[in-house]
Backbone as CSV, one residue per row, in Angstrom:
resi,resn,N_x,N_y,N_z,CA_x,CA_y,CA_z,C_x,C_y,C_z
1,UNK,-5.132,-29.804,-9.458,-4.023,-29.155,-10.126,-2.808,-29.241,-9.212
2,UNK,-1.722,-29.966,-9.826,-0.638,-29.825,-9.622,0.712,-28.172,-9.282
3,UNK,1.133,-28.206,-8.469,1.803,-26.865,-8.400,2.971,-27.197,-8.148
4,UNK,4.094,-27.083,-8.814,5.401,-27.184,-8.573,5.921,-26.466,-7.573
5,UNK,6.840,-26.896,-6.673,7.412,-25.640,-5.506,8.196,-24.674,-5.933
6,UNK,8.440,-24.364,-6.871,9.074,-23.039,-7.381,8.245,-22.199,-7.664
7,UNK,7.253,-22.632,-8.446,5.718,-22.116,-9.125,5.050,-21.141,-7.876
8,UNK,4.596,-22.367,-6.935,3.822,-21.751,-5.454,4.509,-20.705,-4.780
9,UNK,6.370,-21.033,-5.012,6.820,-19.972,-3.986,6.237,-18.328,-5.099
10,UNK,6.812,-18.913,-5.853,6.837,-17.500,-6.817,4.900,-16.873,-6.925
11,UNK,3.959,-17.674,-6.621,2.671,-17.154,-6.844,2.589,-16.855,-5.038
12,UNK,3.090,-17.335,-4.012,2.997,-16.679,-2.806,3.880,-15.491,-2.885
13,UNK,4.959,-15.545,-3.399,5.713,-13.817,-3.436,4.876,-13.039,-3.742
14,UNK,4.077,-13.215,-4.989,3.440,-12.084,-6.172,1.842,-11.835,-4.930
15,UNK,1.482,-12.745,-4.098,0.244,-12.374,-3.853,0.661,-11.337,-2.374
16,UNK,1.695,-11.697,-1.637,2.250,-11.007,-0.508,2.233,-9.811,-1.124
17,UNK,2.918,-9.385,-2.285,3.557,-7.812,-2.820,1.892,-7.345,-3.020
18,UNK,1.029,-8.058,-3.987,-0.266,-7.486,-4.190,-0.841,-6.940,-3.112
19,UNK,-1.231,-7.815,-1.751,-1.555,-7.921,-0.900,-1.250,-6.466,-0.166
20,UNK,-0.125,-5.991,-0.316,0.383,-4.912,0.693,0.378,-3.611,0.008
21,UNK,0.082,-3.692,-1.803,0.178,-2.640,-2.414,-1.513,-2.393,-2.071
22,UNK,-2.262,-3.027,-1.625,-3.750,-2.932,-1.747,-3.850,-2.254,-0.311
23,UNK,-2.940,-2.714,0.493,-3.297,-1.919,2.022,-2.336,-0.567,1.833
24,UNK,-1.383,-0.399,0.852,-1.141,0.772,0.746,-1.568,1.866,0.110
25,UNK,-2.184,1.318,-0.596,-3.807,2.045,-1.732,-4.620,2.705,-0.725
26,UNK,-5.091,1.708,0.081,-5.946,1.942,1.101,-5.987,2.907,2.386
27,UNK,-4.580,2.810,2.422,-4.167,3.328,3.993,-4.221,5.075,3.479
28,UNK,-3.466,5.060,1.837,-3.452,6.526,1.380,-5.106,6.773,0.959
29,UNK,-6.328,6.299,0.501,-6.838,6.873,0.495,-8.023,7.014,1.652
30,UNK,-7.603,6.323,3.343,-8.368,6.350,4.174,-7.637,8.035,4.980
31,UNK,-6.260,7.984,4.225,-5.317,9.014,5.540,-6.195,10.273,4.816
32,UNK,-6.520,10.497,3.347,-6.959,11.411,2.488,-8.433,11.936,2.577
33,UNK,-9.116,10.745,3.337,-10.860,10.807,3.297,-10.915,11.643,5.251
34,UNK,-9.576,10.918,6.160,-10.009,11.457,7.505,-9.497,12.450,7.378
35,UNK,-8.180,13.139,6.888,-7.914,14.316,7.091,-8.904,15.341,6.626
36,UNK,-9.305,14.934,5.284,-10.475,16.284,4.801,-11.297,15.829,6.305
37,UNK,-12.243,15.218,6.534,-13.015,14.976,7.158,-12.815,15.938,8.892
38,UNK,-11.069,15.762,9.200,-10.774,16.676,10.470,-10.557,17.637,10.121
39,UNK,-10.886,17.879,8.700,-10.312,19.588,8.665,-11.822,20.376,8.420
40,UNK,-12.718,19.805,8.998,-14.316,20.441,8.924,-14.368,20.062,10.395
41,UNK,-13.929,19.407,11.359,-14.395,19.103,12.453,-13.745,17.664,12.862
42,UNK,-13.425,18.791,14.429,-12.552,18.011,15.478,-13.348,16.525,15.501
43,UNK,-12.863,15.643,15.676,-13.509,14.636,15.981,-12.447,13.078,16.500
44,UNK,-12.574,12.798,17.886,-12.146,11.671,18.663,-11.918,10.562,17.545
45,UNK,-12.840,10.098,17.296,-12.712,9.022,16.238,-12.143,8.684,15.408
46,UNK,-12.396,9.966,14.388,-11.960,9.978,13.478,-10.272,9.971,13.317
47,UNK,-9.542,11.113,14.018,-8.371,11.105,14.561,-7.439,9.260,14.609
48,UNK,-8.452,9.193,15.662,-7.773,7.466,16.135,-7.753,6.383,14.590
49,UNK,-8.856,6.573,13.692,-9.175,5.957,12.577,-7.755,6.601,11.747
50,UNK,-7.296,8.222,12.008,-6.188,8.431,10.789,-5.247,7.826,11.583
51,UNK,-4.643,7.682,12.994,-3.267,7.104,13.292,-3.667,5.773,12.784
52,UNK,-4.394,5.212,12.681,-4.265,3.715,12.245,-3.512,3.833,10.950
53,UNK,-4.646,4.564,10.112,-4.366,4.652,8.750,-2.759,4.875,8.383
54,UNK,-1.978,5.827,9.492,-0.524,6.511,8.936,0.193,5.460,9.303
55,UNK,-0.779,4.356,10.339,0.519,3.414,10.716,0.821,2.161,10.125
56,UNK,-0.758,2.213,9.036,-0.509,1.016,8.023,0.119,1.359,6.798
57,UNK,0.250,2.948,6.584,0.995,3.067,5.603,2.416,2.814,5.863
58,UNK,2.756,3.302,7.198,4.330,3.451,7.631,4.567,2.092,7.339
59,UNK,3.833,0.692,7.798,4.020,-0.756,7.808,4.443,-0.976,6.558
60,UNK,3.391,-0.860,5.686,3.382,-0.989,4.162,4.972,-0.719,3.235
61,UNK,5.424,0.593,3.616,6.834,1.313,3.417,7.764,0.738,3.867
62,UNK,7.512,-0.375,5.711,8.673,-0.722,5.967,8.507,-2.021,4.926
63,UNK,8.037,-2.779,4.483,8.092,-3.691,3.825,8.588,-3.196,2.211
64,UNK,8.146,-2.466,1.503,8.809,-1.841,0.020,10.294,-2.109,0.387
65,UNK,10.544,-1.240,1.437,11.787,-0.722,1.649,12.855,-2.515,2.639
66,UNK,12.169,-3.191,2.485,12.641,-4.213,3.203,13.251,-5.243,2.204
67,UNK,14.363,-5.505,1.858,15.303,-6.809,1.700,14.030,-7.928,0.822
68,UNK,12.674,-7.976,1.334,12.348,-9.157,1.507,11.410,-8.915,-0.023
69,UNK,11.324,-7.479,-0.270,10.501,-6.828,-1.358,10.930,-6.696,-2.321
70,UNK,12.565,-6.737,-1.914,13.302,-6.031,-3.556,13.745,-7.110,-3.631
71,UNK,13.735,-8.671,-2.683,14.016,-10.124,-3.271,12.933,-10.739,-4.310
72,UNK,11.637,-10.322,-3.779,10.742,-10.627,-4.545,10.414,-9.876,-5.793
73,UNK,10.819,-8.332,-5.931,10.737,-7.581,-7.154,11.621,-6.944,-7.986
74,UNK,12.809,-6.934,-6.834,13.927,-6.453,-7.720,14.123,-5.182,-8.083
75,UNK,13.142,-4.316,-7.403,12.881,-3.082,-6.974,12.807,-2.230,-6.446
76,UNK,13.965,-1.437,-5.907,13.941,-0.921,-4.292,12.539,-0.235,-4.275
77,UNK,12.503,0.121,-2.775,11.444,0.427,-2.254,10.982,1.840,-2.972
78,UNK,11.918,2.818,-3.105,11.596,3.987,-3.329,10.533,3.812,-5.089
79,UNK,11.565,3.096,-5.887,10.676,3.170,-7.445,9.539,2.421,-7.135
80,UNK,9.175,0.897,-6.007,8.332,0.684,-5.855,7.164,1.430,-5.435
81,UNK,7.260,2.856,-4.576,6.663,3.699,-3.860,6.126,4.425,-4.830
82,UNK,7.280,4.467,-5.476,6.409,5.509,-6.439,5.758,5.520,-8.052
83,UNK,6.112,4.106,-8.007,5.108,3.151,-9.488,3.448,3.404,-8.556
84,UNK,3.532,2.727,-7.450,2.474,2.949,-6.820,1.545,4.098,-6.808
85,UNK,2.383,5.291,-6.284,2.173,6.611,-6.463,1.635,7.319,-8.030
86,UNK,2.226,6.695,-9.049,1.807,7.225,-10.696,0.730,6.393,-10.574
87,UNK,0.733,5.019,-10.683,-0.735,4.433,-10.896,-1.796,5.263,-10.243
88,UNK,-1.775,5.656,-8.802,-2.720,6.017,-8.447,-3.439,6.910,-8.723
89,UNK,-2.495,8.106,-9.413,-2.594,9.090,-9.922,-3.106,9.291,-11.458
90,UNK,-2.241,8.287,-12.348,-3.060,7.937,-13.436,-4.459,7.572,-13.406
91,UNK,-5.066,6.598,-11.751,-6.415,6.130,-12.210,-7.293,7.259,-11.893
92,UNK,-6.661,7.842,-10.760,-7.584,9.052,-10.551,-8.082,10.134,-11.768
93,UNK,-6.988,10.366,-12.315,-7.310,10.851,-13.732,-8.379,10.491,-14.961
94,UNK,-8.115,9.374,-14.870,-9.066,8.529,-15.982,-10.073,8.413,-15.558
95,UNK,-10.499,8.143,-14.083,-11.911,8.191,-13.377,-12.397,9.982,-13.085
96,UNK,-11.725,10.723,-13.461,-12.479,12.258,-12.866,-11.933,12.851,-12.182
């Protein structure tokens, strides 16, 4: 299969944006699983596991909020943040 270079750029934009909404999915529901988790007990680990987590979200945000996101979506960061934010909330709903 043939891929035109407009085609590829535009299916590498769309998989970068996917790509980072999935580590921002992630990062919120790892920051959500360690905090309950430190709020029953102190724990070394766990701690070090949430700064990761706050610092892949912070990453995640600088990119929404980056030039390079709202070239590819046309969306500033903030409505991007928070389409993110309703989905998540919608699925949680529908799942329980």
């Amino acid at each position: 299969m043939k891929i035109k270079s407009d085609e590829g750029a535009e299916l590498l934009m769309q998989a970068i944006v996917e790509h980072a909404v999935v580590d921002y999915q992630n990062a919120l529901r790892h920051i959500i699983e360690y905090e309950k988790a430190l709020s029953k007990k102190a724990d070394e680990g766990l701690q070090m596991k949430l700064s990761i987590a706050k610092d892949a979200k912070a990453e995640c945000e600088r990119f929404f909020h980056s030039e390079y996101c709202f070239g590819f979506t046309g969306v500033s960061g903030e409505q991007f943040i928070g389409m993110i934010h309703k989905k998540g909330k919608r699925a949680k709903k529908k799942n329980g």
